[in-house]
C-alpha positions, 0 to 999 in steps of 0.5 A: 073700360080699364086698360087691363080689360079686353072688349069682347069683340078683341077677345072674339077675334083672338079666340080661333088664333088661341085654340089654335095655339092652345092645341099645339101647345097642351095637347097632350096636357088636355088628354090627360087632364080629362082621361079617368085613371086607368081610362081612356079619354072621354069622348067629345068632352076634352079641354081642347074643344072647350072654351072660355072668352079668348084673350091674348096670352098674358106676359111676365108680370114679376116685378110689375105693379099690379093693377088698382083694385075696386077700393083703388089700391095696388093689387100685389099678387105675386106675394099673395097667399102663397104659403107657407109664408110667415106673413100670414097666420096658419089656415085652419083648413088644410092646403089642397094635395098638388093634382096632376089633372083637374077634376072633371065631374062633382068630386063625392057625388051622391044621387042626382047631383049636377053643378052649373058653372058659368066662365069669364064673368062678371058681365052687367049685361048678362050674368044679372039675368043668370042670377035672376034665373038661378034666384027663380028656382032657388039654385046655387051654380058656380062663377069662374070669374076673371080678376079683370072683370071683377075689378071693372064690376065689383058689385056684380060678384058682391051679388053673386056672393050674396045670392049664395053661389061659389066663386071660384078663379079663371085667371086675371086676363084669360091667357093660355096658361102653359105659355106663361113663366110660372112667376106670370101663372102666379100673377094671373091667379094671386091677383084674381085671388086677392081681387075676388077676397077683397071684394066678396070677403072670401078667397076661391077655393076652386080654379079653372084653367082658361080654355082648360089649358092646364099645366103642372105650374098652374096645379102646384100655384093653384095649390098653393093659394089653397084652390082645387082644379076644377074643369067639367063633363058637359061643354055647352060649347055656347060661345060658338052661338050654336042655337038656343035649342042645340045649347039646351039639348047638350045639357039635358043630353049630358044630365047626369049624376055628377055632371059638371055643365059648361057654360059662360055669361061674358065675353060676347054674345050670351044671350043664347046661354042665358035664354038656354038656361032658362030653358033647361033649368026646370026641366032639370028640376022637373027630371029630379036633379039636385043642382048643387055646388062643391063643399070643401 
C-alpha cells in the first residue's frame, strides 16, 4: 500500500465522521442537486443518504508534487486539461455547459433502459468478480473510480476498459468535495483524470462527486476537464452491508426506465454487492431491461 492510499478499515471508521460533516456542510447543496426542475426532491434517494468508501477530506494540493503514476513519473494535475489552454490542441468535441445539479437518471433514455454503476474501485478482490459477472451476460456498467486506486491497480482499469465499460472520475482520494479550496478540487479531479487516460488511453467523460457532495467549484472544474456530473436514482446503499437479499430488493424495487443504480466493488466488505448482483442481474435481463451506459 502506497502512502497516498487509505486501507479499507481507515476508511470505514472515517465514513460515519464524514457523513456527518457532509450533512451539515452541503445539505442544502444535495437537495438541490437531486430536486428535478420545478419538482420536489425525490424521496429517500438524496445524496446525503448515499455513499462511497469514506476518506479523510483531502488538503490544498497547489504547488505540491503530484503522486507517481503507474509508468513512475509525477502526475501534475493542477495543469491538467483545463481549457482553454494553448498547451494543448483544440478538442474536437465540444466542452460540456457548467450544470448547477447532477444528473441523477440516464440522460436521453429511451425504452427499458437502466445504467449500473459501481464507486471507489478498482479493487483486486472485488471488482474481477464484478467483471466476471458483467462479462456472463454481456453487459456494460459504469466505474467511478478513484485515482488512488487505480495507480495501486493499474491493470484492473486496463481490464475494465478492455471489457467495454465506462470509466468515469470519483476524485483522487474520496474527500468531501465542498470542504476543498477550488485549487485542491482540482488536484482531486485533474489527477485522476490524467492517471485514468494514461492508463486506459482515454480521458473520463463523466464525474461523480464522493459521498454525492457537489458544489458549484466542482461542476465548473468538472466541466473544464470536459466531464458531465453524474449521481444516480437507486442507492443500493451496500456498503452498510444490509444483506445480500435487502441489496437485490432495492434494485428490482427501483428498476425503472432510466434508472441509475448505485453500487461499489471497493472500500470494504463487498461481497454482498458483488453476490446481490449476481442475483439481480438476469433477472433484469429476464424482466426486459437493456443495461446500458451513457454515449456522449
Amino acid at each position: 500500500m502506497t502512502k497516498d492510499q487509505m486501507s479499507p478499515d481507515r476508511r470505514s471508521a472515517l465514513r460515519v465522521t464524514a457523513y456527518l460533516g457532509a450533512a451539515a456542510t452541503v445539505g442544502l447543496l444535495y437537495t438541490e442537486a437531486l430536486t428535478p426542475p420545478g419538482g420536489a426532491p425525490r424521496p429517500g434517494r438524496g445524496a446525503a443518504g448515499a455513499a462511497g468508501a469514506a476518506g479523510a477530506p483531502a488538503g490544498d494540493v497547489a504547488g505540491a508534487p503530484g503522486p507517481l503514476s503507474a509508468s513512475g513519473r509525477v502526475l501534475r494535475a493542477s495543469t491538467y486539461r483545463l481549457y482553454p489552454m494553448a498547451a494543448y490542441p483544440p478538442r474536437r468535441r465540444a466542452l460540456p455547459p457548467v450544470r448547477s445539479r447532477p444528473f441523477v437518471r440516464l440522460p436521453e433514455s429511451g425504452g427499458r433502459t437502466m445504467v449500473l454503476t459501481f464507486d471507489d474501485g478498482p479493487d483486486p478482490q472485488y471488482t474481477p468478480d464484478v467483471l466476471r459477472t458483467l462479462r456472463r451476460y454481456g453487459t456494460r456498467a459504469m466505474f467511478f473510480v478513484c485515482g488512488e486506486m487505480v495507480d495501486a491497480h493499474p491493470d484492473l482499469l486496463r481490464e475494465i476498459a478492455d471489457d467495454g465499460h465506462v470509466i468515469g472520475n470519483h476524485s483522487w482520494s474520496h474527500p468531501l468535495i465542498p470542504r476543498l479550496a477550488p485549487s485542491a478540487i482540482r488536484g482531486e479531479l485533474g489527477r485522476t483524470s490524467e492517471v485514468i487516460e494514461e492508463v486506459s488511453g482515454a480521458a473520463p467523460l463523466w464525474y461523480r462527486a464522493p459521498f454525492g457532495a457537489w458544489n458549484r467549484h466542482s461542476f465548473e472544474i468538472a466541466a473544464q476537464l470536459g466531464m458531465e456530473p453524474l449521481a444516480w436514482t437507486v442507492d443500493t446503499l451496500d456498503w452498510t452491508e444490509p444483506g445480500t437479499g435487502t441489496i437485490v430488493s432495492r434494485v428490482l424495487d427501483g428498476a425503472g426506465p432510466g434508472v441509475v443504480v448505485l453500487s461499489h466493488d471497493a472500500g470494504g466488505d463487498r461481497s454482498q454487492s458483488v453476490a446481490a448482483l449476481r442475483n439481480y442481474l438476469p433477472r433484469l435481463l429476464d424482466h426486459g431491461y437493456h443495461l446500458t451506459v451513457p454515449r456522449r
